[in-house]
C-alpha positions as CSV (number, residue, x, y, z in Angstrom):
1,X,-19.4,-34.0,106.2
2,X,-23.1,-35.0,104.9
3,X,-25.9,-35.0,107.6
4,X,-29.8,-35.7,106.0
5,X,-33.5,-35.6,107.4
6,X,-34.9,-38.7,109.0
7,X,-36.8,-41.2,107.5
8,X,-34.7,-44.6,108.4
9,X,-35.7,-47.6,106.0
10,X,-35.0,-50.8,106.7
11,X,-34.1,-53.5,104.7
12,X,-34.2,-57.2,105.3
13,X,-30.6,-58.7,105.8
14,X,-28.4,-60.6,108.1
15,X,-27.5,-57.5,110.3
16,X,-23.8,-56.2,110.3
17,X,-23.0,-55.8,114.1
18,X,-21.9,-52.2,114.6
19,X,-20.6,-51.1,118.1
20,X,-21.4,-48.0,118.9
21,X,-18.6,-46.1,121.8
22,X,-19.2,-42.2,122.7
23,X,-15.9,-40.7,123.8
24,X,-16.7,-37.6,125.5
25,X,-15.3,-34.7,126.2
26,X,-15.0,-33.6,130.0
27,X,-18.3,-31.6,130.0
28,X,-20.0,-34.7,128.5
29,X,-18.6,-37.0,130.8
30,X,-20.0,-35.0,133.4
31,X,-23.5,-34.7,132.1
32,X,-23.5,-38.4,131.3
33,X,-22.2,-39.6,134.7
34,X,-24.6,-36.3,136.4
35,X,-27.7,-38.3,135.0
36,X,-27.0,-41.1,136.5
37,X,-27.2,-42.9,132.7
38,X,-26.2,-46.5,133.0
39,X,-26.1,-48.8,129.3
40,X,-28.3,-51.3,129.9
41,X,-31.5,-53.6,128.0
42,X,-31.5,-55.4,125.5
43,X,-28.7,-55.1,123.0
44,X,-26.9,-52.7,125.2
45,X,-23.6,-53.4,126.6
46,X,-22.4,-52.3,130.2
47,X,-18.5,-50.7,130.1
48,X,-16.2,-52.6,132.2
49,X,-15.0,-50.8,135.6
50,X,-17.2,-49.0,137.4
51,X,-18.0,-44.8,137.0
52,X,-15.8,-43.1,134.1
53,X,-13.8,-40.5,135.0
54,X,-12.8,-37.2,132.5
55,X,-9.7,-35.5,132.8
56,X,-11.5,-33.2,134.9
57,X,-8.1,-31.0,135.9
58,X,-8.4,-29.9,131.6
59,X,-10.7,-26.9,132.4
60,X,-10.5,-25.4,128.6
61,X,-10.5,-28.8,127.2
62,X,-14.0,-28.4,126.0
63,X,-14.5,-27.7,121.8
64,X,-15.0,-24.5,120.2
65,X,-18.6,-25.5,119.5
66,X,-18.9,-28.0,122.4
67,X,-22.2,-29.5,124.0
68,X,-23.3,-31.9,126.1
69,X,-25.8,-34.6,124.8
70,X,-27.6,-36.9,126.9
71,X,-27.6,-40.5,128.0
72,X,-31.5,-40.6,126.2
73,X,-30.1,-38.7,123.0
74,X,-27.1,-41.6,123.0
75,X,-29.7,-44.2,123.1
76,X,-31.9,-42.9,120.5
77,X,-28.9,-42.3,118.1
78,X,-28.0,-46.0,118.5
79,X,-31.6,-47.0,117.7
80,X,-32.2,-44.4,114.5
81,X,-28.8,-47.0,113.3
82,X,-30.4,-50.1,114.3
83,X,-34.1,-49.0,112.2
84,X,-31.2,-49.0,109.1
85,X,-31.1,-52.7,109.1
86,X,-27.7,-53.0,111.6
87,X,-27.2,-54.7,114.7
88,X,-25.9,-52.0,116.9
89,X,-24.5,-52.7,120.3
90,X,-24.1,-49.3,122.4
91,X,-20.6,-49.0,124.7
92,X,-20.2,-47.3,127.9
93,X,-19.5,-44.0,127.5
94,X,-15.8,-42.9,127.7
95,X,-13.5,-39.8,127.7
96,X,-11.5,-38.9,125.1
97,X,-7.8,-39.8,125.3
98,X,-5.9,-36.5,126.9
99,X,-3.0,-37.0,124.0
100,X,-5.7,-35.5,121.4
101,X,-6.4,-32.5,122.3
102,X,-4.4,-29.6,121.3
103,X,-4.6,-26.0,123.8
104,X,-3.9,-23.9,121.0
105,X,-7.1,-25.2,119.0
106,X,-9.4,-25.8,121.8
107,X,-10.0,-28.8,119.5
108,X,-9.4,-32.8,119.6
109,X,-7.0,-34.1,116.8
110,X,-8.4,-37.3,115.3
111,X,-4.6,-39.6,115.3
112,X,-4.5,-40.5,118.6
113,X,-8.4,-41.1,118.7
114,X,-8.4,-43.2,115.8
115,X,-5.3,-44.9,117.0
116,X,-7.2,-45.6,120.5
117,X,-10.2,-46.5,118.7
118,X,-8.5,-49.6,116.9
119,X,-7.3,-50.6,120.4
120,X,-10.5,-50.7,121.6
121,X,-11.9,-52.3,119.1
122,X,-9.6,-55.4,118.8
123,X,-10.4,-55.8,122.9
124,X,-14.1,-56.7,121.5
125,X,-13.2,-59.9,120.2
126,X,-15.4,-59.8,117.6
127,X,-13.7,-59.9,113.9
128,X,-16.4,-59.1,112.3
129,X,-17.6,-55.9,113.8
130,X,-17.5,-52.4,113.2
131,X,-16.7,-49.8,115.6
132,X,-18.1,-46.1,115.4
133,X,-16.6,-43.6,117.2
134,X,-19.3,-40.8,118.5
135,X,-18.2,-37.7,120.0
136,X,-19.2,-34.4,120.8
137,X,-15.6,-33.4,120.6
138,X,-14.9,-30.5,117.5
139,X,-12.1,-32.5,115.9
140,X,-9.5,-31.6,113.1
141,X,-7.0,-33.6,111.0
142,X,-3.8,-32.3,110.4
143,X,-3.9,-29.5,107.3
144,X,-7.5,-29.1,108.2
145,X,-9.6,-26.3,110.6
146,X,-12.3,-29.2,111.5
147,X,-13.2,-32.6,110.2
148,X,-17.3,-34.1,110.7
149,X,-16.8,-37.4,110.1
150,X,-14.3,-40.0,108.6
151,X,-13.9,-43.7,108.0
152,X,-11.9,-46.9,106.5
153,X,-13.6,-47.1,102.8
154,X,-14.3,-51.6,103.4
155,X,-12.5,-51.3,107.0
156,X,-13.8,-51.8,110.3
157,X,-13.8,-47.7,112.1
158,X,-16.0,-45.1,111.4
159,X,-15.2,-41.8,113.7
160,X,-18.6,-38.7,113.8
161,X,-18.1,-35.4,115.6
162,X,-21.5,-33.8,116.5
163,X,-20.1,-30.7,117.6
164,X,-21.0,-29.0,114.3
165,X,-24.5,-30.8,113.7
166,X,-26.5,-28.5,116.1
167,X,-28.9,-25.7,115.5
168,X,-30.3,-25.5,118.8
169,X,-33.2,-28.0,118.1
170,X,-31.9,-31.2,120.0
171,X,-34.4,-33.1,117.9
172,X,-32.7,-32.3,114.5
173,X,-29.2,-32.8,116.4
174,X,-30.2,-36.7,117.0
175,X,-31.9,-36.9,113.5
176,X,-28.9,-35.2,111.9
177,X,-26.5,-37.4,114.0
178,X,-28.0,-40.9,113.1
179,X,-27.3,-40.0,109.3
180,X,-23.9,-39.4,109.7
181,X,-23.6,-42.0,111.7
182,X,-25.0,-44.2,108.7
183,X,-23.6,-42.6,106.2
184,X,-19.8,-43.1,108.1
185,X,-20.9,-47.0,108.7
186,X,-21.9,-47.5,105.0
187,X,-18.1,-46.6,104.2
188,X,-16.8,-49.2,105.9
189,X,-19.4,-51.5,104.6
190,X,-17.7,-50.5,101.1
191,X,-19.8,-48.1,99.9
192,X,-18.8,-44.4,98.3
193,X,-20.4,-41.6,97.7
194,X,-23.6,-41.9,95.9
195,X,-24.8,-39.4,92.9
196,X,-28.3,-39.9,94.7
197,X,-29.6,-36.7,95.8
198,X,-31.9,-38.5,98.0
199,X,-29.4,-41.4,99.5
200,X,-27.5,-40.9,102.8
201,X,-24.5,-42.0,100.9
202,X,-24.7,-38.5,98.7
203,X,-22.2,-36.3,99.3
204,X,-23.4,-32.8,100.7
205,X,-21.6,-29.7,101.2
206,X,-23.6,-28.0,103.8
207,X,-25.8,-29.2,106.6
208,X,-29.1,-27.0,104.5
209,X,-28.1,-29.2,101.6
210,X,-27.8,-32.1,103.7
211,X,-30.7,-31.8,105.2
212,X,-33.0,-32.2,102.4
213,X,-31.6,-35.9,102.1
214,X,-33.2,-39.1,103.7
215,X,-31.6,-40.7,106.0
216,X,-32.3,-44.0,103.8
217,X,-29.9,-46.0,101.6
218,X,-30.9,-45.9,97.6
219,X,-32.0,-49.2,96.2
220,X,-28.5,-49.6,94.5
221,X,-26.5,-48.7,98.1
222,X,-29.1,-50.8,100.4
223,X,-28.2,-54.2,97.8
224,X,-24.4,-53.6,98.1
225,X,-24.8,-53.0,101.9
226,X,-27.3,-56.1,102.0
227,X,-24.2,-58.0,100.2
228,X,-21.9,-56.9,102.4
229,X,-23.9,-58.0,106.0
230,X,-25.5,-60.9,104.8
């Protein structure tokens, strides 16, 4: 999981269209719907049906290290990914799919998300487009206590838990968020880990290390990611 400090470049390119959908825990969902947050404007998408409802009857359903981020923070996650040169398209908040959570954990296993998440995606109708995956969800793959973030290496789905990105400064929870978030998006756009210790493609082994990073593709990523969307 490698999270950075902001400073979002942006580089001239035919944008890759990235769609953005936050799948929420129950808490979330109710602090989302609470606020009365609606997607709309320009470049924003509206969900189809009317008010999203959680599986409100999972009382313990929440993460180990869950929290509830706002309909503003969701917006300005989506636009911190937009200033890195994509053309993001933000989704109508929706819960999580009840099949991936475990009890025993009080966490979310990422299967059946990804596995709804490729659904989802192929209802968009656009072949081109990527689909990221945000959640405030702590989620785990099997063999492992907790995964950050994952994503198809030149596929189309990127997946980012936030549930481990906080340090009680929501400001730094956004920042850290919308490096992941390009960081996950620039492995689907075929790029790997980068030996830059200042590019958000470097791989970082704590969230201190992480932090020193920009959240800015190196010269040699940005042209493989400008070959890529244009």
């Amino acid at each position: 999981m490698e999270v950075i400090k902001c400073d979002w470049n942006i580089f001239t390119a035919v944008p890759a269209r990235v769609f953005v959908l936050p799948l929420l825990t129950p808490e979330a969902m109710r602090r989302i719907e609470g606020s009365g947050f609606r997607v709309q404007g320009s470049g924003l998408i509206q969900g189809s049906g009317d008010r999203v409802q959680g599986p409100r009857e999972m009382p313990g359903a929440g993460a180990k290290l869950s929290f509830a981020f706002s309909g503003a923070e969701l917006e300005q996650i989506a636009a911190g990914i937009r200033a890195g040169g994509l053309d993001v398209r933000l989704l109508a908040p929706e819960p999580l799919p009840r099949e991936a959570y475990h009890p025993g954990r009080r966490q979310w296993q990422t299967t059946p998300i990804l596995h709804y998440s490729k659904e989802r995606l192929g209802k968009l109708g656009d072949l081109s487009a990527r689909l990221l995956v945000l959640t405030d969800a702590d989620i785990y793959e099997p063999g492992l206590s907790f995964t950050g973030g994952m994503a198809e290496l030149g596929g189309k789905l990127a997946l980012v838990s936030l549930a481990r990105l906080q340090s009680g400064d929501r400001a730094k929870l956004v920042t850290r968020a919308v490096k992941e978030s390009l960081h996950e998006i620039g492995h689907t756009l075929g790029l790997e880990h980068c030996r830059d210790r200042n590019c958000v493609m470097f791989f970082s082994r704590s969230i201190a290390d992480s932090d020193l990073k920009r959240a800015a593709f190196c010269p040699k990523c940005r042209a493989v990611v400008g070959r890529a969307v244009g």
